[in-house]
Z-matrix of the N, CA and C atoms (Angstrom, degrees):
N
C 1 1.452
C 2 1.528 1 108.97
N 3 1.410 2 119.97 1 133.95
C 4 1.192 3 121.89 2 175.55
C 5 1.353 4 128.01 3 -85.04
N 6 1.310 5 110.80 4 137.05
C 7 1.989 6 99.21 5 179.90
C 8 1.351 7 118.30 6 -92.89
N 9 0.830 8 155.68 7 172.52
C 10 1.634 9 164.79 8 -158.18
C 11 1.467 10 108.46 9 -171.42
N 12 1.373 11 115.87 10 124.01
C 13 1.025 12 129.67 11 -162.52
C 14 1.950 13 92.62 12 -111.01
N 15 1.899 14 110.90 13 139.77
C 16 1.207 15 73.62 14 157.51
C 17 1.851 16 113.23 15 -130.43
N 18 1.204 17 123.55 16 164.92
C 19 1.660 18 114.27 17 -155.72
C 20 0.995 19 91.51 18 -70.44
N 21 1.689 20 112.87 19 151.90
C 22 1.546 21 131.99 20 166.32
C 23 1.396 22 106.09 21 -107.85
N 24 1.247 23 120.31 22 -16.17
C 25 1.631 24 94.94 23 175.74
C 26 1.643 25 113.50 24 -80.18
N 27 1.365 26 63.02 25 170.25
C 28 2.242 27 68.08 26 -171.07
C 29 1.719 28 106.57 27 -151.67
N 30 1.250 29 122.44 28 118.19
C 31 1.244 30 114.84 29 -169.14
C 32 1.959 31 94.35 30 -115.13
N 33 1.301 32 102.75 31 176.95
C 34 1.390 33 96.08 32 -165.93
C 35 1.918 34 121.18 33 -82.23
N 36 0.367 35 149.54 34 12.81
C 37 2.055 36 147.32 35 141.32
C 38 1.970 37 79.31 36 127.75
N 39 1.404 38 123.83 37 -73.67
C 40 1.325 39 107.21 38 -153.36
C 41 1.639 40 98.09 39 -69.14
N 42 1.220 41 115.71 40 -25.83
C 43 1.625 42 92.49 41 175.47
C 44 1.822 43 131.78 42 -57.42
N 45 0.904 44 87.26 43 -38.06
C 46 1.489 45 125.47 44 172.89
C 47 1.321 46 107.71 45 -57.87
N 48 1.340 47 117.73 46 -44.64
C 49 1.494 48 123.86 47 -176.47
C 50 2.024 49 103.04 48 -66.82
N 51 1.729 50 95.36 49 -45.97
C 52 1.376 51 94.11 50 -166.54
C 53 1.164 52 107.71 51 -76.61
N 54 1.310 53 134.71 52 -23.75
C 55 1.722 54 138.04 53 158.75
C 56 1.233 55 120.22 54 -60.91
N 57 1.424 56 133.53 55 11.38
C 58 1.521 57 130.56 56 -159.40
C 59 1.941 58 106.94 57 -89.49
N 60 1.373 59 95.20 58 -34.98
C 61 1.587 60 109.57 59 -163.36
C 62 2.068 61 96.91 60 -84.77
N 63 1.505 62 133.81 61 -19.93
C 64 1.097 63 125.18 62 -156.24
C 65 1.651 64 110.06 63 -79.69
N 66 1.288 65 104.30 64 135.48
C 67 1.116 66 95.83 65 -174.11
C 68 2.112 67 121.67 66 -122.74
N 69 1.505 68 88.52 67 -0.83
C 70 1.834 69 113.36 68 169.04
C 71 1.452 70 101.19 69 -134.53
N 72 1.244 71 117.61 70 133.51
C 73 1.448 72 106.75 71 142.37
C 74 1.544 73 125.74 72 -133.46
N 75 1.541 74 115.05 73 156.77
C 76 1.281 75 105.76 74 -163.38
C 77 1.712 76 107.03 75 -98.07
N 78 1.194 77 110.61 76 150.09
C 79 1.325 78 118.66 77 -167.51
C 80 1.691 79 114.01 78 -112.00
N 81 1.178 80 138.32 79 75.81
C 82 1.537 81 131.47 80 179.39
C 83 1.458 82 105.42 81 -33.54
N 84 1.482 83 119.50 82 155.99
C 85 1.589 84 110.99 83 161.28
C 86 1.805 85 117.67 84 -99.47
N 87 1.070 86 114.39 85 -66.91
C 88 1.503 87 122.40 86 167.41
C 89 1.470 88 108.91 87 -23.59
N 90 1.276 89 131.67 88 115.22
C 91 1.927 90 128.45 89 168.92
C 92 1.433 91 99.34 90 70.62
N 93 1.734 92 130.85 91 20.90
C 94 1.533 93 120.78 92 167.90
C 95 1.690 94 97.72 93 -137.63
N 96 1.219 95 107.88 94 -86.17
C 97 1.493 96 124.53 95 164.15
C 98 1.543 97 102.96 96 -28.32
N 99 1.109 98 138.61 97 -47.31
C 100 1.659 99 145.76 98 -102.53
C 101 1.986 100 100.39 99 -173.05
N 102 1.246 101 99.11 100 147.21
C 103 1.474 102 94.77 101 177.12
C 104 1.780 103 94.71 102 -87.74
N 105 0.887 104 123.67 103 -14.18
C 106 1.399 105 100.94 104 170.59
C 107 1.795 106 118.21 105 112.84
N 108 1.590 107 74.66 106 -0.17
C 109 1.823 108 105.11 107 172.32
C 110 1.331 109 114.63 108 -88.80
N 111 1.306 110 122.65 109 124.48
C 112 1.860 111 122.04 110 -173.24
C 113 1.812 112 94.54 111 -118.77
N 114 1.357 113 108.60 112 128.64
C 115 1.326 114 125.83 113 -172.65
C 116 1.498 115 102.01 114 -93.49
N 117 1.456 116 146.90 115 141.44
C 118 1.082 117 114.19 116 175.88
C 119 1.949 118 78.95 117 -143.01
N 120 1.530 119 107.11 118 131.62
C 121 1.853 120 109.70 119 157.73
C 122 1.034 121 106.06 120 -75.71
N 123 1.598 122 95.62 121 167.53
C 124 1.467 123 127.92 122 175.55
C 125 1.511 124 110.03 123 -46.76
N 126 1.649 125 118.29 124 -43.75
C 127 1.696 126 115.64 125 -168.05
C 128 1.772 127 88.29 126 -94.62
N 129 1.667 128 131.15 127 23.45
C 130 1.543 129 95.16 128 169.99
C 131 1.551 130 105.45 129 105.73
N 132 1.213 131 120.98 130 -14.63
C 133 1.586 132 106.36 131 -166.97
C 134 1.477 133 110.05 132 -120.65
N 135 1.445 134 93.61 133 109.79
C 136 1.398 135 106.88 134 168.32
C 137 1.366 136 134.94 135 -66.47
N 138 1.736 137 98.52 136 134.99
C 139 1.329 138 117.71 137 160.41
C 140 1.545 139 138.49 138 -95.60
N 141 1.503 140 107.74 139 160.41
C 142 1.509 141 98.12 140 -163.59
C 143 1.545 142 90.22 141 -155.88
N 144 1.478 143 129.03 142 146.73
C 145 1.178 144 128.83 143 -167.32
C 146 1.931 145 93.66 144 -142.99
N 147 1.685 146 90.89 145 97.80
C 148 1.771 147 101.36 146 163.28
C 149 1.959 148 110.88 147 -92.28
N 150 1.613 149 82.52 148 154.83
C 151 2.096 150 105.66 149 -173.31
C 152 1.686 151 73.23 150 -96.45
N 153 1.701 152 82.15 151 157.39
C 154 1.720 153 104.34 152 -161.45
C 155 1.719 154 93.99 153 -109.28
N 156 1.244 155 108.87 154 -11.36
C 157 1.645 156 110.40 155 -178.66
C 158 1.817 157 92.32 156 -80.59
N 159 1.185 158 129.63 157 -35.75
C 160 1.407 159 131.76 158 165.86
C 161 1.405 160 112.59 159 -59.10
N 162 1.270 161 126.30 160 -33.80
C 163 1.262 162 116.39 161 170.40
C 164 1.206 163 137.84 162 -88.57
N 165 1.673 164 108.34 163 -18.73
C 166 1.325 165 121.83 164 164.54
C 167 1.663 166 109.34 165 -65.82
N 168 1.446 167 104.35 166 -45.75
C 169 1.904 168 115.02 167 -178.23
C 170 1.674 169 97.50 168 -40.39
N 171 1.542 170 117.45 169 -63.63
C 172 1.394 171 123.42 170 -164.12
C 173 1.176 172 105.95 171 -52.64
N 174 1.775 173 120.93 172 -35.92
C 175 1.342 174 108.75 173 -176.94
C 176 1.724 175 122.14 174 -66.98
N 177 1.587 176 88.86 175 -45.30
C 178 1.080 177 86.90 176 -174.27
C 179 1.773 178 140.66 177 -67.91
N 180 1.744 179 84.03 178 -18.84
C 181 1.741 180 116.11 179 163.42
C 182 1.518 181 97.10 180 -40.72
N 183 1.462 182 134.07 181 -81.61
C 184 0.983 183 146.87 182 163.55
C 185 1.471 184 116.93 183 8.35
N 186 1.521 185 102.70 184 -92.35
C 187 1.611 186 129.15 185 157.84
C 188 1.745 187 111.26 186 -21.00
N 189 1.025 188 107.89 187 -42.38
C 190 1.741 189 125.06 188 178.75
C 191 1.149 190 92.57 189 -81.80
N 192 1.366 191 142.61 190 -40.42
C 193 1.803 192 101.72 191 -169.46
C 194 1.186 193 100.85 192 116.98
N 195 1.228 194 127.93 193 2.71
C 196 1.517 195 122.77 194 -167.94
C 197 1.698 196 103.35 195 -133.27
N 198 1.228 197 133.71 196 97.93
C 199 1.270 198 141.54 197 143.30
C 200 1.122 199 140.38 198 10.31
N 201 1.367 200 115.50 199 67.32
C 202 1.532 201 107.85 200 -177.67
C 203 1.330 202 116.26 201 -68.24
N 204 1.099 203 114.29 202 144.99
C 205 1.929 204 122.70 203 175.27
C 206 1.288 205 107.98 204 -146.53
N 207 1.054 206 99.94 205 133.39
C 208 1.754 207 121.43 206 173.97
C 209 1.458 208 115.81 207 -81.28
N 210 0.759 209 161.79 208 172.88
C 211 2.043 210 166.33 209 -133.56
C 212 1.476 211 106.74 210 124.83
N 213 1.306 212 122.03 211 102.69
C 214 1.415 213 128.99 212 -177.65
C 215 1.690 214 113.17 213 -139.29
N 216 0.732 215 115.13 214 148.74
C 217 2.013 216 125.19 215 -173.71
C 218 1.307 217 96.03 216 -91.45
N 219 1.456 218 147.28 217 -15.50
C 220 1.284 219 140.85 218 -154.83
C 221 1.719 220 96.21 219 -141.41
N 222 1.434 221 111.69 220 140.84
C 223 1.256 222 132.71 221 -173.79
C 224 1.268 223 114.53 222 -111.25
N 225 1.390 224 135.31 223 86.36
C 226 1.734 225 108.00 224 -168.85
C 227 2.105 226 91.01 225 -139.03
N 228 1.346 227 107.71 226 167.77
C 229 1.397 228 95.00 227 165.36
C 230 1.142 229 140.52 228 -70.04
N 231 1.186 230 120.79 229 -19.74
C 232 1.317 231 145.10 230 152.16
C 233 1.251 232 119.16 231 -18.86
N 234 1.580 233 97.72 232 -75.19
C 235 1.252 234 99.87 233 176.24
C 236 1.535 235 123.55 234 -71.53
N 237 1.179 236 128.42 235 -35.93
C 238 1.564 237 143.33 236 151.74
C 239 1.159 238 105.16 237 -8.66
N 240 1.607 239 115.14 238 -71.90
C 241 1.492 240 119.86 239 -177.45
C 242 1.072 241 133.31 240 -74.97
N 243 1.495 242 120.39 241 -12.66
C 244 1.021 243 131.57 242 163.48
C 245 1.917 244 125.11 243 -60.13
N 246 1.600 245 89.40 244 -58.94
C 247 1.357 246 112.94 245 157.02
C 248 1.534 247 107.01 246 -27.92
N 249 1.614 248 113.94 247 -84.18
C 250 1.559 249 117.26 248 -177.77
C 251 1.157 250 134.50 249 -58.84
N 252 1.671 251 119.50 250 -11.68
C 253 0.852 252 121.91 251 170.91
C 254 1.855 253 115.73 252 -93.56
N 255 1.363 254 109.55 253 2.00
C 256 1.342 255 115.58 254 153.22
C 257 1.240 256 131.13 255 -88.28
N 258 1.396 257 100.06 256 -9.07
C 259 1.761 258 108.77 257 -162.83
C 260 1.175 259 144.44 258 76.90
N 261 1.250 260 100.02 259 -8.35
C 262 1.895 261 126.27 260 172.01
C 263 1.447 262 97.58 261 -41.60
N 264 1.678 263 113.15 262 127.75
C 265 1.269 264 113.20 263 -178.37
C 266 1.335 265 103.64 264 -104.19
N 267 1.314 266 125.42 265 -28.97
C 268 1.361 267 128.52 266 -173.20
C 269 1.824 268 97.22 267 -89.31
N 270 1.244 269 105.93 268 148.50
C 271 1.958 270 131.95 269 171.49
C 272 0.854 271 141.91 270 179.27
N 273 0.999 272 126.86 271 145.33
C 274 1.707 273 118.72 272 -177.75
C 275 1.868 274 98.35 273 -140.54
N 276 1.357 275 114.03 274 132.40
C 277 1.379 276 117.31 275 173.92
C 278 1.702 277 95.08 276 -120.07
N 279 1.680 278 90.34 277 165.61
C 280 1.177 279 108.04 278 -172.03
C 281 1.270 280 131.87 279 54.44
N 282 1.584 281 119.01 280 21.51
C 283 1.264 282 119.26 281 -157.97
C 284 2.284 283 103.52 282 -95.17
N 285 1.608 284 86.49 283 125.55
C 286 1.443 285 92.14 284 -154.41
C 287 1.977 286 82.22 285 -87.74
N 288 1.277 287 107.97 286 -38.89
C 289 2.230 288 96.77 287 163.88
C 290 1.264 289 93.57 288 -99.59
N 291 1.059 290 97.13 289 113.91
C 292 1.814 291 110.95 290 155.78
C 293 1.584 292 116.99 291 -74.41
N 294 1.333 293 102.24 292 -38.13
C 295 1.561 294 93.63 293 -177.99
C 296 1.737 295 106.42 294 -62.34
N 297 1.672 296 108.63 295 -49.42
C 298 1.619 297 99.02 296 -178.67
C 299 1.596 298 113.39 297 -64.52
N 300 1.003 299 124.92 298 -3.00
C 301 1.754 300 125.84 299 159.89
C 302 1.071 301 111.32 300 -69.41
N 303 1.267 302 129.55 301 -56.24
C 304 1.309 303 141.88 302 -171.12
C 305 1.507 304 105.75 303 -53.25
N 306 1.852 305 105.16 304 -58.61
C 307 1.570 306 96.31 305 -168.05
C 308 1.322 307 117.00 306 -62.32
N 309 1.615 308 123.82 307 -13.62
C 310 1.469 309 146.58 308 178.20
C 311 1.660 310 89.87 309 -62.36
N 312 1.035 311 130.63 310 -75.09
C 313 1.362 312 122.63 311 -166.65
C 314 1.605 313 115.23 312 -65.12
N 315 1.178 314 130.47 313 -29.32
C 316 1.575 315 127.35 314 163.60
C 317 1.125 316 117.59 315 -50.08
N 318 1.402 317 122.56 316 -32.62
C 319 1.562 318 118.98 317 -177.56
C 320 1.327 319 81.55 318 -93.83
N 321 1.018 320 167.25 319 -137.25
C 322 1.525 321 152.49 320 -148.90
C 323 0.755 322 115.58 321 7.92
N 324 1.339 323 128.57 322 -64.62
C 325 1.594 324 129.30 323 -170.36
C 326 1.824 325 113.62 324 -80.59
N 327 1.793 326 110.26 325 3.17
C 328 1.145 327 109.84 326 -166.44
C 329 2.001 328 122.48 327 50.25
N 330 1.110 329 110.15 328 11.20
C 331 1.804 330 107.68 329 -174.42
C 332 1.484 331 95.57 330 -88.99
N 333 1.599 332 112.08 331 177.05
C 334 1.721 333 127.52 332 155.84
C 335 1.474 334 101.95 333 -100.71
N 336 1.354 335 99.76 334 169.29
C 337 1.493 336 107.62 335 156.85
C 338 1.535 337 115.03 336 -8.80
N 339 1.732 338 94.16 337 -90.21
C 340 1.472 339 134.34 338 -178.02
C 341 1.586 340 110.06 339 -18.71
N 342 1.476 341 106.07 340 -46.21
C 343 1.266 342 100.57 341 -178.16
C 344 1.282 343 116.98 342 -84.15
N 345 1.333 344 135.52 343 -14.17
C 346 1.200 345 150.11 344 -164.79
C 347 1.596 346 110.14 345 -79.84
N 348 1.270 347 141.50 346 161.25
C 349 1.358 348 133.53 347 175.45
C 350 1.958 349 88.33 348 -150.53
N 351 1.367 350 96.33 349 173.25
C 352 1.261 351 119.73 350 -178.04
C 353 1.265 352 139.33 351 -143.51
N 354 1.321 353 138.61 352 126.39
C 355 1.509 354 113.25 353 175.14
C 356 1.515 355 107.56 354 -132.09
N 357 1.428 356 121.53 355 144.69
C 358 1.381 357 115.23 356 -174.72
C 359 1.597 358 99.32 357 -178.93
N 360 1.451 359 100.49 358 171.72
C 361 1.432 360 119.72 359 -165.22
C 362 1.240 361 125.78 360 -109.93
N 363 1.291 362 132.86 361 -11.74
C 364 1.232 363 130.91 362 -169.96
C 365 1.779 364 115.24 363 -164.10
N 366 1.001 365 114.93 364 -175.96
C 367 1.540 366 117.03 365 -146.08
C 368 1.964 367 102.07 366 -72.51
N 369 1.227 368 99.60 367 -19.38
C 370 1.667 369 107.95 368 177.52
C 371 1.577 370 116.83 369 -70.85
N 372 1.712 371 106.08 370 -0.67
C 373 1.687 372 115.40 371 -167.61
C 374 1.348 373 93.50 372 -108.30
N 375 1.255 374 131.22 373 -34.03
C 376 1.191 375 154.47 374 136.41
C 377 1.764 376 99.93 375 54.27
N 378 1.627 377 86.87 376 -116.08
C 379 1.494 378 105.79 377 157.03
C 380 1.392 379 145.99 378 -32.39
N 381 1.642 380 94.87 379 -12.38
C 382 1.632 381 100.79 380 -169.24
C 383 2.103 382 85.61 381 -104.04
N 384 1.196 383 102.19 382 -50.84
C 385 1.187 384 90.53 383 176.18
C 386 1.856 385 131.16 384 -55.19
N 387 0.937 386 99.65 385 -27.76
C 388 1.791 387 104.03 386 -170.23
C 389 1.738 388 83.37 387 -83.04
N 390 1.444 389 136.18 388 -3.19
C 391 1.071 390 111.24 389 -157.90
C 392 1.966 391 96.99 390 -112.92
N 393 1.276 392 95.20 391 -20.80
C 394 2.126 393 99.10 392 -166.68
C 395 1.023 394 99.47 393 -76.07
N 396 1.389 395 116.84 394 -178.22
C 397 1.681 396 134.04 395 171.79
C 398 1.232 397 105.26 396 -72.44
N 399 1.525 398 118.81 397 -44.62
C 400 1.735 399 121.46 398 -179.59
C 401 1.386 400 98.17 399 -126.79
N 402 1.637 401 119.79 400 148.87
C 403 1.221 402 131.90 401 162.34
C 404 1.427 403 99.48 402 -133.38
N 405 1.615 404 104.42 403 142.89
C 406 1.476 405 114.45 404 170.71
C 407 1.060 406 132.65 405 -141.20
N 408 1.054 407 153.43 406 94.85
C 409 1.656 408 158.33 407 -114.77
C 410 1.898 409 98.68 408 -124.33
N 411 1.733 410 118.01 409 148.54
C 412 1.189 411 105.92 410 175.55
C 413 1.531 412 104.16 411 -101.10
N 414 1.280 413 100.08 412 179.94
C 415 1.534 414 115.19 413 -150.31
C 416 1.442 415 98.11 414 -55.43
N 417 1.466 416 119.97 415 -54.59
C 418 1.687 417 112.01 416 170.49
C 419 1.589 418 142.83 417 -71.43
N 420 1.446 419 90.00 418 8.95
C 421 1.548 420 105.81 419 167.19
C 422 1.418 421 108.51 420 -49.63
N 423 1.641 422 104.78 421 142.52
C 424 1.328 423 142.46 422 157.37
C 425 1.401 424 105.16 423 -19.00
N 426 1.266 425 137.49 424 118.32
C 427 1.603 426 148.53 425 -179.62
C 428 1.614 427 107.11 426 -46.90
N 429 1.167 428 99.07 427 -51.43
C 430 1.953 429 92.79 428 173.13
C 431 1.458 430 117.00 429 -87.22
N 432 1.600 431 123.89 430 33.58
C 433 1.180 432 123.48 431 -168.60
C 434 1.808 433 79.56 432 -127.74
N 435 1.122 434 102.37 433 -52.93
C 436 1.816 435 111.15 434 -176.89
C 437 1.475 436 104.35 435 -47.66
N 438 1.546 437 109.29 436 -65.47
C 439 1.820 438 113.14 437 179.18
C 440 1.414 439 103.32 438 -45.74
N 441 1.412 440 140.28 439 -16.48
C 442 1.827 441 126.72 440 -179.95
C 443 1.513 442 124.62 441 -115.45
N 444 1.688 443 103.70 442 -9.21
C 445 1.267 444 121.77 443 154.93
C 446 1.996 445 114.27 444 -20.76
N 447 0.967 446 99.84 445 154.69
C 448 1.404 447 110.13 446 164.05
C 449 1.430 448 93.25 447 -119.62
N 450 0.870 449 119.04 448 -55.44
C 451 1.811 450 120.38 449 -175.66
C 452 1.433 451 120.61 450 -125.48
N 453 1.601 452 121.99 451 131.01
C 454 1.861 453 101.69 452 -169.05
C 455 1.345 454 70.00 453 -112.27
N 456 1.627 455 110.94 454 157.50
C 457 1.607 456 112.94 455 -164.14
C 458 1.979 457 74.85 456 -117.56
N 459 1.242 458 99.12 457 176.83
C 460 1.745 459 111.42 458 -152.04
C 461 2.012 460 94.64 459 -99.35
N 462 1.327 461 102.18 460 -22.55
C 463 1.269 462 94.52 461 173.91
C 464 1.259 463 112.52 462 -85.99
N 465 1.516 464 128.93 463 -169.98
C 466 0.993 465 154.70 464 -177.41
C 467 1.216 466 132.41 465 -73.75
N 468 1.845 467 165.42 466 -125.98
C 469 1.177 468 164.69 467 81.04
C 470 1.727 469 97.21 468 -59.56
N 471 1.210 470 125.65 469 109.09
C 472 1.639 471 98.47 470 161.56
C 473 1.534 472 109.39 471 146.05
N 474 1.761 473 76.30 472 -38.17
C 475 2.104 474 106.67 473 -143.09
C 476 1.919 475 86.70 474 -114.37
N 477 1.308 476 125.21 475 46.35
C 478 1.442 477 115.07 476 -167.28
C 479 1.582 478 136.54 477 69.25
N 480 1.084 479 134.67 478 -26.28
C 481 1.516 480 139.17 479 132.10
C 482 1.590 481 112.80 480 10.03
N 483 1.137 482 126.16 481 -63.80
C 484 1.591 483 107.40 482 157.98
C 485 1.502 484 118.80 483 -80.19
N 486 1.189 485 139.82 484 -24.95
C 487 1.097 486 127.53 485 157.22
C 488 1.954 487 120.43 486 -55.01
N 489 1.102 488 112.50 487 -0.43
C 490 0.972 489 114.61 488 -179.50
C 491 1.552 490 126.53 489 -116.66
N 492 1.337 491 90.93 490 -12.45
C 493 1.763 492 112.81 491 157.61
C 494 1.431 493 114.92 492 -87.40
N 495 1.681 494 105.56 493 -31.51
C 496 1.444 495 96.95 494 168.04
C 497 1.521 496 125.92 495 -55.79
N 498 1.558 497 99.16 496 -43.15
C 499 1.454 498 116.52 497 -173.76
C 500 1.737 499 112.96 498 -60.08
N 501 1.532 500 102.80 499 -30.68
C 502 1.354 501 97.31 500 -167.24
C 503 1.862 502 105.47 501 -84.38
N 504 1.387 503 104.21 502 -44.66
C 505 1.427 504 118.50 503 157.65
C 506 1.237 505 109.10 504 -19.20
N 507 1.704 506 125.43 505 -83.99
C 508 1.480 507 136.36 506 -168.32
C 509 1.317 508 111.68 507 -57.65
N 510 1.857 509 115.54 508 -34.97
C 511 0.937 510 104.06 509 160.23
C 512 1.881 511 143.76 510 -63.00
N 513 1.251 512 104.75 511 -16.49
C 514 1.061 513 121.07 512 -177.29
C 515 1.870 514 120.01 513 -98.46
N 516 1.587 515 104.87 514 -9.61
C 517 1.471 516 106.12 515 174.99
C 518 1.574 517 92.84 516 -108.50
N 519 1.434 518 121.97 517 21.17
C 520 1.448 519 115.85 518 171.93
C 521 1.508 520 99.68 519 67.66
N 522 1.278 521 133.65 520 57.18
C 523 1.622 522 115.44 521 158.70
C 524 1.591 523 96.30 522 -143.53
N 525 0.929 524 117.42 523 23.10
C 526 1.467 525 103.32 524 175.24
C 527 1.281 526 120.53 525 -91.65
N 528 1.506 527 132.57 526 -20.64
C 529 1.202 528 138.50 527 -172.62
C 530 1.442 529 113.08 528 -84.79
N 531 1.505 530 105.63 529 -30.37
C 532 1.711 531 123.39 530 156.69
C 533 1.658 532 126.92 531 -51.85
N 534 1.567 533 105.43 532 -64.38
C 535 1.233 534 117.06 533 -177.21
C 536 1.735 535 98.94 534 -64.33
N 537 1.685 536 127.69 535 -28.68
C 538 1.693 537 101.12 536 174.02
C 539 1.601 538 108.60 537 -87.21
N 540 1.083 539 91.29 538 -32.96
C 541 1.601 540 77.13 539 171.98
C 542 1.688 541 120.73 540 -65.33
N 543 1.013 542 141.08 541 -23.24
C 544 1.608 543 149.22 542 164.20
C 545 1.589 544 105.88 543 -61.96
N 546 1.297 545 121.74 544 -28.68
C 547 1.318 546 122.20 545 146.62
C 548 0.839 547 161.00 546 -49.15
N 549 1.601 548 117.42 547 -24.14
C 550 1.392 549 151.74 548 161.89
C 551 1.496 550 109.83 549 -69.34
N 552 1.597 551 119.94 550 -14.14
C 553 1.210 552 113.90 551 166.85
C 554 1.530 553 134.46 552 -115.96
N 555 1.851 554 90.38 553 -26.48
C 556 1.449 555 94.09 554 169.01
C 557 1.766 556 89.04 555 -162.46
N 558 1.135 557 99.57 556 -177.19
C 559 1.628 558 116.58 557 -172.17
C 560 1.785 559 94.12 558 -124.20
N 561 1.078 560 148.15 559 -20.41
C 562 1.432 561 138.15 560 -166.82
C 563 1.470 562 99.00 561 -92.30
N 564 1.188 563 137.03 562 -2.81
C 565 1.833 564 129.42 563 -151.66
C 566 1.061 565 134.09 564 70.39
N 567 1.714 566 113.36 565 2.23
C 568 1.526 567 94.02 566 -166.17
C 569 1.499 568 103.60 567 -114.56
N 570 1.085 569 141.24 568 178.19
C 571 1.023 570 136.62 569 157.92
C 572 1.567 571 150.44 570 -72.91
């Protein structure tokens, strides 16, 4: 007998509307990925502590059709591996213009703006947000990051906040009700 799950999240119809067309979005790490806390040892080597419901979201973003991309101001291994161990093919570290990173990956990725979405925390996301089809900031984002939001998601940077843009994302290119239900049988994709 088969089970059928049915989704409980529910985001509000015009948000949803303005997320319908995105087809990458870029993900900051610092205050998105990350609570926004930088660990640093005694010899220099930084730490960084990612939520695994954020990393499952990215995957499953993926699986949906929608583009994960990385864009971060800070370069460390940490994040590197994190990155690869999600599979994110698109990134850019250390990028001190994010917007000229960004436009680097559109002609790569062949998208516009429009199709592009965003989520991030502070005034360096700035530009990328006033510029996508969707921008979405987490709940403790930067006050002039919140006022340009399209959506402030209820969690945190750290605490699921991109997993929760993922969710609304997938929900909005229609694959989210698929990818949990494909869950109920296996977690690898296959059948």
């Amino acid at each position: 007998m088969a089970t059928t799950l049915t989704p409980v999240l529910s985001f509000p119809p015009e948000v949803l509307l303005k997320a319908q067309g995105i087809r990458a979005c870029i993900f900051d790490v610092d205050g998105v990925l990350t609570d926004g806390r930088i660990y640093i040892g005694a010899n220099g080597e930084e730490f960084k502590a990612f939520n695994t419901l954020d990393g499952h979201g990215l995957k499953l973003l993926a699986q949906g059709g929608v583009e994960p991309v990385v864009i971060t101001g800070r370069d460390s291994p940490a994040v590197r591996r994190r990155v690869a161990d999600l599979g994110i093919r698109h990134a850019v570290y250390g990028a001190h213009d994010k917007l000229a990173a960004a436009n680097g990956l559109l002609a790569t990725l062949q998208l516009d703006w429009s199709q592009m979405g965003a989520i991030g925390d502070d005034w360096p996301d700035l530009p990328l947000m006033t510029r996508t089809g969707f921008a979405c900031a987490p709940a403790n984002a930067h006050a002039e990051v919140l006022a340009i939001a399209h959506h402030v998601t209820q969690a945190r940077g750290g605490y699921g906040a991109a997993r929760e843009c993922c969710d609304l994302l997938l929900t909005a290119v229609g694959a989210y009700a698929r990818l949990l239900h494909g869950h109920l049988t296996t977690l690898d994709g296959t059948p």
